[in-house]
DSSP file (Angstrom, degrees, kcal/mol; ACC not computed):
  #  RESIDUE AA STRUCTURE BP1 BP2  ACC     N-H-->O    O-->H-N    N-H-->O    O-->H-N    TCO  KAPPA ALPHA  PHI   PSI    X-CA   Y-CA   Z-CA
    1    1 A X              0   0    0      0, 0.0     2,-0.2     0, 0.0     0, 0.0   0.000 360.0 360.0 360.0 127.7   57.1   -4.2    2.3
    2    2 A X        -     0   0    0      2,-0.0     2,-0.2     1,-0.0     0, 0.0  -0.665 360.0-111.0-100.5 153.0   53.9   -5.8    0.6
    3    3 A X    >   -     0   0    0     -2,-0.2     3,-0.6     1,-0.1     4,-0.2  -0.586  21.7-109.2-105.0 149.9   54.6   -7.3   -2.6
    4    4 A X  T 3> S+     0   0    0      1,-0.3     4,-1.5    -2,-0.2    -1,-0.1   0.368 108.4  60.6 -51.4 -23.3   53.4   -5.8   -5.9
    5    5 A X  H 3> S+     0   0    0      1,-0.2     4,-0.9     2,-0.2    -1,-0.3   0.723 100.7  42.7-109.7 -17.5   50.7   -8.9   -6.3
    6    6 A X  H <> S+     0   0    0     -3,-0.6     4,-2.1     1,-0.2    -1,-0.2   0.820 111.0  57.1 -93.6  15.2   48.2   -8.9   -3.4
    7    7 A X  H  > S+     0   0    0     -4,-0.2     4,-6.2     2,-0.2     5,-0.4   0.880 112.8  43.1 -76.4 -36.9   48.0   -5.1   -3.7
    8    8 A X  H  X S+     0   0    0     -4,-1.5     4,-6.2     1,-0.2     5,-0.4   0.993 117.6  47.7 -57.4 -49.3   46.9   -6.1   -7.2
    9    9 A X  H  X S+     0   0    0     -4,-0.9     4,-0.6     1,-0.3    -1,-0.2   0.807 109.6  47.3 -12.3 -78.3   44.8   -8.9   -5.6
   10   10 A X  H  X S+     0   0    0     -4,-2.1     4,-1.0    -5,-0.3     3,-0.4   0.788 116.1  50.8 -67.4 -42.2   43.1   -6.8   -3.0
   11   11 A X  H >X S+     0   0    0     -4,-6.2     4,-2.5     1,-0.2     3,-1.1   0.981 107.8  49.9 -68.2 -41.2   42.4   -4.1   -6.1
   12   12 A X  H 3X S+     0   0    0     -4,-6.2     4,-2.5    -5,-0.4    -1,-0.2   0.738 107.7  61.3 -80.6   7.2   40.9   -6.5   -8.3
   13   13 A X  H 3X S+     0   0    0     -4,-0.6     4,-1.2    -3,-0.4    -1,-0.2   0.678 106.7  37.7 -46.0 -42.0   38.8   -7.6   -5.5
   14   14 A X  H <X S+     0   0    0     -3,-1.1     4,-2.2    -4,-1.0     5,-0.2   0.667 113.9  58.5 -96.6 -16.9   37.1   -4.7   -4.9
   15   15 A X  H  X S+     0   0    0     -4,-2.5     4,-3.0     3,-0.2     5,-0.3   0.986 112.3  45.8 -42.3 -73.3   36.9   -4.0   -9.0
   16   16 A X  H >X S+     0   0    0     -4,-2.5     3,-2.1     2,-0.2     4,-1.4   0.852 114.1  45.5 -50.9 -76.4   35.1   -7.5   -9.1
   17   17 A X  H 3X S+     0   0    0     -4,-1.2     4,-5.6     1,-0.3    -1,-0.2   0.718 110.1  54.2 -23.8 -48.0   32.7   -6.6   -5.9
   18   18 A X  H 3X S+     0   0    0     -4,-2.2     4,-1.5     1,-0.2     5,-0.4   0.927 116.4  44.4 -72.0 -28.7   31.7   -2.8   -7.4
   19   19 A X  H <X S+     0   0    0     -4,-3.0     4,-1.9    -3,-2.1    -2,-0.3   0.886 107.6  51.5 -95.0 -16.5   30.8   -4.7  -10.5
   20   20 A X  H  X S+     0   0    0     -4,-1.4     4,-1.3    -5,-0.3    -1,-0.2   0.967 111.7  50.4 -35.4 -75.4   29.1   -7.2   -9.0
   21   21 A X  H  X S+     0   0    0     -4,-5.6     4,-1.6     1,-0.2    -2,-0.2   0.736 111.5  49.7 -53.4 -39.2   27.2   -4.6   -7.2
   22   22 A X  H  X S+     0   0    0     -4,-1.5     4,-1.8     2,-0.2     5,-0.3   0.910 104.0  51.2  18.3 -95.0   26.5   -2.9  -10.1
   23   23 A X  H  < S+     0   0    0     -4,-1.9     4,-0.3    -5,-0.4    -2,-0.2   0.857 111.7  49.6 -51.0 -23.1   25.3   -5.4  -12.2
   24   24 A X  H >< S+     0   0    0     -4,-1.3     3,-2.9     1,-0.2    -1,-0.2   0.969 105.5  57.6 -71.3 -40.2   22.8   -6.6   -9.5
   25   25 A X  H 3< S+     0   0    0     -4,-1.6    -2,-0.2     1,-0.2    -1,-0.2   0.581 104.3  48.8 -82.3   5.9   21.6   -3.3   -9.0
   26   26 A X  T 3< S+     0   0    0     -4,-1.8     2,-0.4     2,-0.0    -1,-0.2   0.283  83.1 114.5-112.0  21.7   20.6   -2.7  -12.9
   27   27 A X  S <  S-     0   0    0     -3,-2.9     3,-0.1    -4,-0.3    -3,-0.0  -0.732  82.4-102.8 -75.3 135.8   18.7   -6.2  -12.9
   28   28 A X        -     0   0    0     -2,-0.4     2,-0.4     1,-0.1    -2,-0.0  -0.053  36.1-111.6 -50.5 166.1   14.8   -5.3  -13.4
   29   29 A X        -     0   0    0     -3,-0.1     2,-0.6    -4,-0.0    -1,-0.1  -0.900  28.1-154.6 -94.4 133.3   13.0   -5.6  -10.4
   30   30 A X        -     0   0    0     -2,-0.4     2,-0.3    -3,-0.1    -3,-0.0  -0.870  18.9-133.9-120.4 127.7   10.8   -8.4  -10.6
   31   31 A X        -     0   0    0     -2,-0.6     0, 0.0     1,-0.2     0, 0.0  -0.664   6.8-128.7 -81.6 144.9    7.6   -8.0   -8.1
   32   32 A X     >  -     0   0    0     -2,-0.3     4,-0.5     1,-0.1    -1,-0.2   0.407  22.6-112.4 -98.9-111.8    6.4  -10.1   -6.2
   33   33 A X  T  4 S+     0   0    0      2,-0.1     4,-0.3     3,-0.1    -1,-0.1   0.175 119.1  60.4-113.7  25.1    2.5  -11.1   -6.0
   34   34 A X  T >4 S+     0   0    0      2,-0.1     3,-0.7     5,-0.0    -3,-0.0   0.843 114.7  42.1 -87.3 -46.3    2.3   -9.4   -2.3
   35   35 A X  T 34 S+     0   0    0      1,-0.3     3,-0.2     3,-0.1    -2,-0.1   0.894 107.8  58.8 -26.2 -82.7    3.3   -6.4   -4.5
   36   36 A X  T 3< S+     0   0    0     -4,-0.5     2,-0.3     1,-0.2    -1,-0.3   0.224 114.8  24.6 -10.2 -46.1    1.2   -7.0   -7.1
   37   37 A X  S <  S-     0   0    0     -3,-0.7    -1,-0.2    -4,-0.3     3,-0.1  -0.828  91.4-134.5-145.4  94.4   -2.3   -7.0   -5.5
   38   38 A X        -     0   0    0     -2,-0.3     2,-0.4    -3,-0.2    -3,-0.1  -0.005  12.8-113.4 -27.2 154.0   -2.1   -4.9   -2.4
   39   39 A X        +     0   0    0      2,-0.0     2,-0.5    -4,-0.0    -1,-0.1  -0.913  41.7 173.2 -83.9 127.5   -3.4   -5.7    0.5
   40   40 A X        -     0   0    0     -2,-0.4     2,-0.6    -3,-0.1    11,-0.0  -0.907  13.3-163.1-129.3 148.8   -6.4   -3.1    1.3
   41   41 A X        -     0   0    0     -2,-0.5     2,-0.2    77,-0.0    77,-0.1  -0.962  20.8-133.7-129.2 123.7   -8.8   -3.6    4.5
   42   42 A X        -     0   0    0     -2,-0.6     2,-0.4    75,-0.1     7,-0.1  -0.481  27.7-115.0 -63.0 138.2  -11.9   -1.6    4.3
   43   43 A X    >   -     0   0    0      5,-0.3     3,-5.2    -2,-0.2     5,-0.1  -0.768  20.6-115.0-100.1 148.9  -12.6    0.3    7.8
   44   44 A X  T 3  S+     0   0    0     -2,-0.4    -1,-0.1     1,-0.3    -2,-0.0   0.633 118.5  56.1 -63.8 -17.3  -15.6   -0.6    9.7
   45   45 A X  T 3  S+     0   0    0     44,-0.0    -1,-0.3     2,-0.0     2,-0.2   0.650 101.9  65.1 -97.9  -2.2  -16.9    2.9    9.1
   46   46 A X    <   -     0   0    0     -3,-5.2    43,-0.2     1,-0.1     3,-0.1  -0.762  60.4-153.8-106.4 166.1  -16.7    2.7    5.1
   47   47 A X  S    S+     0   0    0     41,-1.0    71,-4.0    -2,-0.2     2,-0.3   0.723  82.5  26.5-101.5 -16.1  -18.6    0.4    2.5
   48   48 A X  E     -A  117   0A   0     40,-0.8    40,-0.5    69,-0.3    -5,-0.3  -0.765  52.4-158.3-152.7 171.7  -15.3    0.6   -0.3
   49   49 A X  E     -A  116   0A   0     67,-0.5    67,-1.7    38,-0.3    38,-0.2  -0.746  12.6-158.8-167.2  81.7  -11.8    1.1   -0.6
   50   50 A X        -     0   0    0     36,-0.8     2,-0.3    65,-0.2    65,-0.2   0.157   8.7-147.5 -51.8 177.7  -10.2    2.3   -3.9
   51   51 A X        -     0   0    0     63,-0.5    62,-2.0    34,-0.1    63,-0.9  -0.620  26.1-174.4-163.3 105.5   -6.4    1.7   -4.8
   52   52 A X  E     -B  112   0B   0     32,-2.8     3,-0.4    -2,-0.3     2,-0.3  -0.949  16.7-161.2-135.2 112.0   -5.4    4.6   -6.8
   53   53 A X  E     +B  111   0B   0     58,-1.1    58,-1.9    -2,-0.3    59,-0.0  -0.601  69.9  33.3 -82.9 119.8   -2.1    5.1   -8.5
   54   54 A X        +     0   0    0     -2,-0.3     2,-1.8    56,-0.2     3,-0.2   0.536  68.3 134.2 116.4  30.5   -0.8    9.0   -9.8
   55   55 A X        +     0   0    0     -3,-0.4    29,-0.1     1,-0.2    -1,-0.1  -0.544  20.1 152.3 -96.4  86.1   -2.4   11.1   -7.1
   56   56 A X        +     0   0    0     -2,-1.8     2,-0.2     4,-0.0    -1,-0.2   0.817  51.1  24.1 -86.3 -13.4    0.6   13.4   -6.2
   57   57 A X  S  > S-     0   0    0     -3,-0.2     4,-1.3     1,-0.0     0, 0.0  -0.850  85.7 -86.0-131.6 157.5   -0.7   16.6   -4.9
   58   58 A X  H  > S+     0   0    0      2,-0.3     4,-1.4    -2,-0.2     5,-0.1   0.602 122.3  53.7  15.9 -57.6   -3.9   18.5   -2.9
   59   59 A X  H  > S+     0   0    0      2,-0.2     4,-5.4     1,-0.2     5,-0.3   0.898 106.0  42.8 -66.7 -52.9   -5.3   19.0   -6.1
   60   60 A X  H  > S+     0   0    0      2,-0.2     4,-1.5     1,-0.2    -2,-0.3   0.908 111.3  56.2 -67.2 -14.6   -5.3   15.9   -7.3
   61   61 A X  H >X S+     0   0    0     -4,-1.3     4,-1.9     2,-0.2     3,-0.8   0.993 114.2  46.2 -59.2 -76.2   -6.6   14.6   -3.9
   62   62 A X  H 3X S+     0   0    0     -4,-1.4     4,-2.5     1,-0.3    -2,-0.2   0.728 107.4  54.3 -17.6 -61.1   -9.4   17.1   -4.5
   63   63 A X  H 3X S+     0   0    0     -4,-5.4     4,-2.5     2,-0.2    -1,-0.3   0.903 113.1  46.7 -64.7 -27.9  -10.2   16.1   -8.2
   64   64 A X  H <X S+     0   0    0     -4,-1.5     4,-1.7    -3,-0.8     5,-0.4   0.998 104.5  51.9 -47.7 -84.4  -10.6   12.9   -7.1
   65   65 A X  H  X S+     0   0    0     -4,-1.9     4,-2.5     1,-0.3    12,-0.2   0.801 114.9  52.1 -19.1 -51.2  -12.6   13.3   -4.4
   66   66 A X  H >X S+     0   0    0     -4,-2.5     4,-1.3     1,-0.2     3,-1.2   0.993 105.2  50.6 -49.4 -71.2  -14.7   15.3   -6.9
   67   67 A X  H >X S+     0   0    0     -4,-2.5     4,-0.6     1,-0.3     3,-0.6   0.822 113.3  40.0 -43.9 -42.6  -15.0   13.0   -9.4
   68   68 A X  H 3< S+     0   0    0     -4,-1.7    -1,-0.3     1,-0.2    -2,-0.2   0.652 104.6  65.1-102.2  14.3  -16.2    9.8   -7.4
   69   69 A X  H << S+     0   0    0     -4,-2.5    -1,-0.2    -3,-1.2     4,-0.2   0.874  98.7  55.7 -83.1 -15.2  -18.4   11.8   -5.3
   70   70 A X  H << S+     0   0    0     -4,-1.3    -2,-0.1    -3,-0.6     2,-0.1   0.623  87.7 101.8 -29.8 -40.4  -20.5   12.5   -8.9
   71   71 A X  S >< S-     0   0    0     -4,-0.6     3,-0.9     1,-0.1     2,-0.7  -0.419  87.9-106.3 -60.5 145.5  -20.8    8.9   -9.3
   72   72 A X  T 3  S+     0   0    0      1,-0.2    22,-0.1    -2,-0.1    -1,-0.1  -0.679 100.6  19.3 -62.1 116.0  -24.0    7.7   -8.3
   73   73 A X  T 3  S+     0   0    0     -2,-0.7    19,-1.7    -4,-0.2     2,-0.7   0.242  90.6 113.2 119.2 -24.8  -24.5    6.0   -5.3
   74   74 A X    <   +     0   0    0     -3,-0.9    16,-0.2    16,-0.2     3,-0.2  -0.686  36.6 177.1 -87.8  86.0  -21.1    7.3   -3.8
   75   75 A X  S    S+     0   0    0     -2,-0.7     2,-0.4     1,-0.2    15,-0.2   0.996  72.9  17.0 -74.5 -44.0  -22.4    9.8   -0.7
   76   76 A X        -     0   0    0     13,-1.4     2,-0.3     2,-0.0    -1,-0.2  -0.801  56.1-161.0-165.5 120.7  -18.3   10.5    0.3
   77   77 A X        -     0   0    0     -2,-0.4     2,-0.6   -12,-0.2    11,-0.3  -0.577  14.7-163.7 -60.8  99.5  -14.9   10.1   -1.4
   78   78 A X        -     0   0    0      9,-2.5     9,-0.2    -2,-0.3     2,-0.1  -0.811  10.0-162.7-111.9 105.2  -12.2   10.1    1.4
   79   79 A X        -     0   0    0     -2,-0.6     2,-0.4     7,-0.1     7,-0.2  -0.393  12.1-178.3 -76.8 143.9   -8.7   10.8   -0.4
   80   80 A X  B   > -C   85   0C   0      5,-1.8     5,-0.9     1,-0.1     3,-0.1  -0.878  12.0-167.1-139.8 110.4   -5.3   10.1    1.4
   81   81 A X  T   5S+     0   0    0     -2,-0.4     3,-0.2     3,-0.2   -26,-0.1   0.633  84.5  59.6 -28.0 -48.5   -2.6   10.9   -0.6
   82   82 A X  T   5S+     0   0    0      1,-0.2    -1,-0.2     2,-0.1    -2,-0.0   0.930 115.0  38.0 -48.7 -72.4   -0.1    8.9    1.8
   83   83 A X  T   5S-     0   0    0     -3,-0.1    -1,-0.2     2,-0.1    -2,-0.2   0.035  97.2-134.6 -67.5  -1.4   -1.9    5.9    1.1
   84   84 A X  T   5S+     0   0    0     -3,-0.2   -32,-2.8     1,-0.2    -3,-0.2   0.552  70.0 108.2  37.1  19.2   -2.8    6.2   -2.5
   85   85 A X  B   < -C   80   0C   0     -5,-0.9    -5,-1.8   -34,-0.2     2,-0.5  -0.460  62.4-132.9-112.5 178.9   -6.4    5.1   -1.7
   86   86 A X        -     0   0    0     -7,-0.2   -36,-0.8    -2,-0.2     2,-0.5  -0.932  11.0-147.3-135.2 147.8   -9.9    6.4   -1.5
   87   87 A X        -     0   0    0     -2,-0.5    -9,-2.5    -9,-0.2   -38,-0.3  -0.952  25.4-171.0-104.5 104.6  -12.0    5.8    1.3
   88   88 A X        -     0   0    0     -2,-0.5   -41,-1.0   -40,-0.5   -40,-0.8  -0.483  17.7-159.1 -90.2 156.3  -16.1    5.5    0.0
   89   89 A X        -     0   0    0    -43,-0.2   -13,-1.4   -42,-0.2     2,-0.4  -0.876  15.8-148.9-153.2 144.0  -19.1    5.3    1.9
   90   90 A X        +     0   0    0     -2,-0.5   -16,-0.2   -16,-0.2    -2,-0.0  -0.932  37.0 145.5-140.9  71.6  -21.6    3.9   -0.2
   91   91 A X        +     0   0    0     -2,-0.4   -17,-0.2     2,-0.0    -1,-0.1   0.763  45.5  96.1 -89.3 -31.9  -25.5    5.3    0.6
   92   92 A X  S    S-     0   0    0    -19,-1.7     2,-0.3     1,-0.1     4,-0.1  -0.254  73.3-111.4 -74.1 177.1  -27.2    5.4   -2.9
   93   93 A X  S    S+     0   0    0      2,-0.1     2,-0.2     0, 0.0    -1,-0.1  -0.963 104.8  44.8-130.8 124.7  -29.4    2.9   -4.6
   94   94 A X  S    S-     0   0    0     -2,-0.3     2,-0.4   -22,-0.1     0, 0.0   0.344  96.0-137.6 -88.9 163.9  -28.2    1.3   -7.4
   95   95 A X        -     0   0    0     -2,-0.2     2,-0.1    27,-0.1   -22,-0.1  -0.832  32.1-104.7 -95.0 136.0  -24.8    0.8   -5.4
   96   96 A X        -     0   0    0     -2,-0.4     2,-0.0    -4,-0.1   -23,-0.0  -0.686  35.3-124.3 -87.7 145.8  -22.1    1.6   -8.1
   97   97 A X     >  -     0   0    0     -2,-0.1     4,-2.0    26,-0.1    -1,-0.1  -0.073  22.0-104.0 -94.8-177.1  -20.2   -1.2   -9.7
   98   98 A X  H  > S+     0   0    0      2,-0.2     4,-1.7     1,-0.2    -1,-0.1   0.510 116.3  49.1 -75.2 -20.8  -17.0   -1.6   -9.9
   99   99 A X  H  > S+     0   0    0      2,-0.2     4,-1.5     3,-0.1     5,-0.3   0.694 111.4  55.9 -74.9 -42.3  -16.3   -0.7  -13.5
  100  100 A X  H >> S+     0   0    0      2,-0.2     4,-1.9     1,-0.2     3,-1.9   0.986 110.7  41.4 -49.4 -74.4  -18.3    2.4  -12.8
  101  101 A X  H 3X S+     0   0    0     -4,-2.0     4,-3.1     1,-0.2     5,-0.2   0.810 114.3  49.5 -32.9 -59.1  -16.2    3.2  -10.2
  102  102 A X  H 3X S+     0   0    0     -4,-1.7     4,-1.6     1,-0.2    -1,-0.2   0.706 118.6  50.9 -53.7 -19.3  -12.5    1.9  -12.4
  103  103 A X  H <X S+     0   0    0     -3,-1.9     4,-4.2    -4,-1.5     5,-0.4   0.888 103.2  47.0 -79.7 -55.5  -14.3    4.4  -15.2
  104  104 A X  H  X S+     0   0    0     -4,-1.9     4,-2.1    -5,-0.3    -2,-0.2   0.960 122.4  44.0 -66.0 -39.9  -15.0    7.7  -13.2
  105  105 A X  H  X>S+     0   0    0     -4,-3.1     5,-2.9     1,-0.2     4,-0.8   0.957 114.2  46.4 -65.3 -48.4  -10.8    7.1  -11.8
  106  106 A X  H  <5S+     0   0    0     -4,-1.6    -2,-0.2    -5,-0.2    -1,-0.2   0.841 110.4  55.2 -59.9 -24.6   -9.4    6.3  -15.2
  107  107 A X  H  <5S+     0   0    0     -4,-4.2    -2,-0.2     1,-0.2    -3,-0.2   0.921 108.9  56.6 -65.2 -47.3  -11.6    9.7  -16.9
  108  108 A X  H  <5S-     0   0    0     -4,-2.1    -1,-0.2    -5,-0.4    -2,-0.2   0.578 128.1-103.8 -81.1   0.2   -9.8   11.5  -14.3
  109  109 A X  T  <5S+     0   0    0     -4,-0.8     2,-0.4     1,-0.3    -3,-0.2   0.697  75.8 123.7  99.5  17.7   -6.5   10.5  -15.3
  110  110 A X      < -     0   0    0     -5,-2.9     2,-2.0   -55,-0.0    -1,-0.3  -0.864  61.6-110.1-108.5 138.1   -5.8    8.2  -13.0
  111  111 A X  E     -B   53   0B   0    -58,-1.9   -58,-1.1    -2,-0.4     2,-0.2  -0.264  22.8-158.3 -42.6  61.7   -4.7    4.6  -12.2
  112  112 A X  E     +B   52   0B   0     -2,-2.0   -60,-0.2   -10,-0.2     3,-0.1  -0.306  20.3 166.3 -78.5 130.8   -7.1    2.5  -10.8
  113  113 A X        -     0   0    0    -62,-2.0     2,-0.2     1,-0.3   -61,-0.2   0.969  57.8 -21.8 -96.1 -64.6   -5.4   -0.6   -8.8
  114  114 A X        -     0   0    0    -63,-0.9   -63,-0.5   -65,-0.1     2,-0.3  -0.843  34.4-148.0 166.8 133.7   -8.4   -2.0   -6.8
  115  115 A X        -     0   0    0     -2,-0.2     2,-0.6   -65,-0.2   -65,-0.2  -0.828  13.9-176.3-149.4 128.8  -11.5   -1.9   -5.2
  116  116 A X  E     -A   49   0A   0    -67,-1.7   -67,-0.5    -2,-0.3     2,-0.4  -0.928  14.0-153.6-120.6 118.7  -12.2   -3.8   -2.3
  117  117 A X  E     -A   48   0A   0     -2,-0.6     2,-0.5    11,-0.3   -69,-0.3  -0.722  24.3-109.0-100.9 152.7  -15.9   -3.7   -0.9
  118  118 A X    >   -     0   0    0    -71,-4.0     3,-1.9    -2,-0.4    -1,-0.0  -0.442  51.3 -75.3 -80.2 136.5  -16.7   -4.2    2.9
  119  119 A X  T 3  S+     0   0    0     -2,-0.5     3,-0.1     1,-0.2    -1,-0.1   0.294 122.2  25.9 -13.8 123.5  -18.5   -7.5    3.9
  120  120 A X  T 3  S+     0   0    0      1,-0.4     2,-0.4     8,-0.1    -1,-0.2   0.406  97.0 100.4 101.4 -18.0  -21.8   -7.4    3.1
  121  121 A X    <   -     0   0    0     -3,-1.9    -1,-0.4     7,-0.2     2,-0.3  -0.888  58.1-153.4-106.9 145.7  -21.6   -5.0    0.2
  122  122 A X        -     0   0    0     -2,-0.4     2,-0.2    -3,-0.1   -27,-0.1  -0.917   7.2-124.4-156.1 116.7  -21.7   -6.5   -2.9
  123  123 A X        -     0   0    0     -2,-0.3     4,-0.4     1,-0.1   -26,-0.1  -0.538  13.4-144.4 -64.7 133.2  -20.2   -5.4   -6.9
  124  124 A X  S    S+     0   0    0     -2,-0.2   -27,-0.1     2,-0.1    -1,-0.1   0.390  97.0  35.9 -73.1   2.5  -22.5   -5.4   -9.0
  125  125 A X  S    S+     0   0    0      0, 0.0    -1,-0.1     0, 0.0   -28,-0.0   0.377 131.0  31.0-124.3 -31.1  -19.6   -6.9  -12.0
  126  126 A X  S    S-     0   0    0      0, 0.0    -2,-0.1     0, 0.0   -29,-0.0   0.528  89.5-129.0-132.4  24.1  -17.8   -9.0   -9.5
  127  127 A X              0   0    0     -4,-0.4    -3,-0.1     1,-0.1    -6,-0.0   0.618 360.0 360.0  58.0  18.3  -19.8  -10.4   -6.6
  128  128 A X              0   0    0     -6,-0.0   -11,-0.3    -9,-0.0    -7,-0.2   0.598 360.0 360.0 -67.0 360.0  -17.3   -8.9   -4.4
C-alpha cells in the first residue's frame, strides 16, 4: 500500500513542473541579433533584395509588386510571399535609394525590414 505522503510528493511534483512550465513559457521572448537583422543574399540574377514584413496574401504580393515597380529605376519587383522578400532588378538611371525604396513599401502599408544591394550596386543614402 503506498503511503498517503509520496502520492502527495509525486503530485506536488508535477504541480511544481506545470508551473514551472508555465511560467517559462509566458516570459517575453527576447530575440536574438541573428533574428534581428536577417540574413538576405541577393541572387546573382538580381541587383536588390527587400525584407518586407505584412505581406499575407496574392494581393498583397501583387500590390507590392505594383508599387516598387513605379519607383524609378526599378525595371522588376519579384514578390515571394514564403519568404517575405522582394526580389529587384535594378535597370534605370538614377538607381533608387534606399529610402526611396523604404518609402514606396511603408506608403503601401507595409514593413520595410531591409535592403540588401548586390556587389557592385551601390545606395545612394548608404553606400551599400
Amino acid at each position: 500500500m503506498r503511503s498517503r505522503t509520496s502520492t502527495f510528493s509525486v503530485r506536488s511534483l508535477f504541480l511544481v513542473a506545470a508551473a514551472l512550465g508555465l511560467a517559462l513559457s509566458l516570459l517575453p521572448q527576447t530575440a536574438t541579433a541573428q533574428d534581428a537583422a536577417p540574413k538576405v543574399e541577393v541572387p546573382d540574377t538580381a541587383d536588390a533584395v527587400l525584407k518586407v514584413n505584412g505581406m499575407a496574401c496574392s494581393a498583397c504580393a501583387q500590390r507590392m509588386k505594383s508599387v516598387l515597380e513605379e519607383v524609378e529605376g526599378v525595371d522588376r519587383a519579384t514578390v515571394s510571399l514564403e519568404e517575405q522578400n522582394v526580389v529587384l532588378t535594378l535597370g534605370g538611371n538614377p538607381m533608387p535609394s534606399e529610402k526611396t525604396l523604404r518609402e514606396a513599401v511603408t506608403s503601401a502599408g507595409y514593413e520595410f525590414r531591409t535592403a540588401v544591394f548586390a556587389k557592385g550596386q551601390k545606395s545612394k543614402d548608404t553606400g551599400e
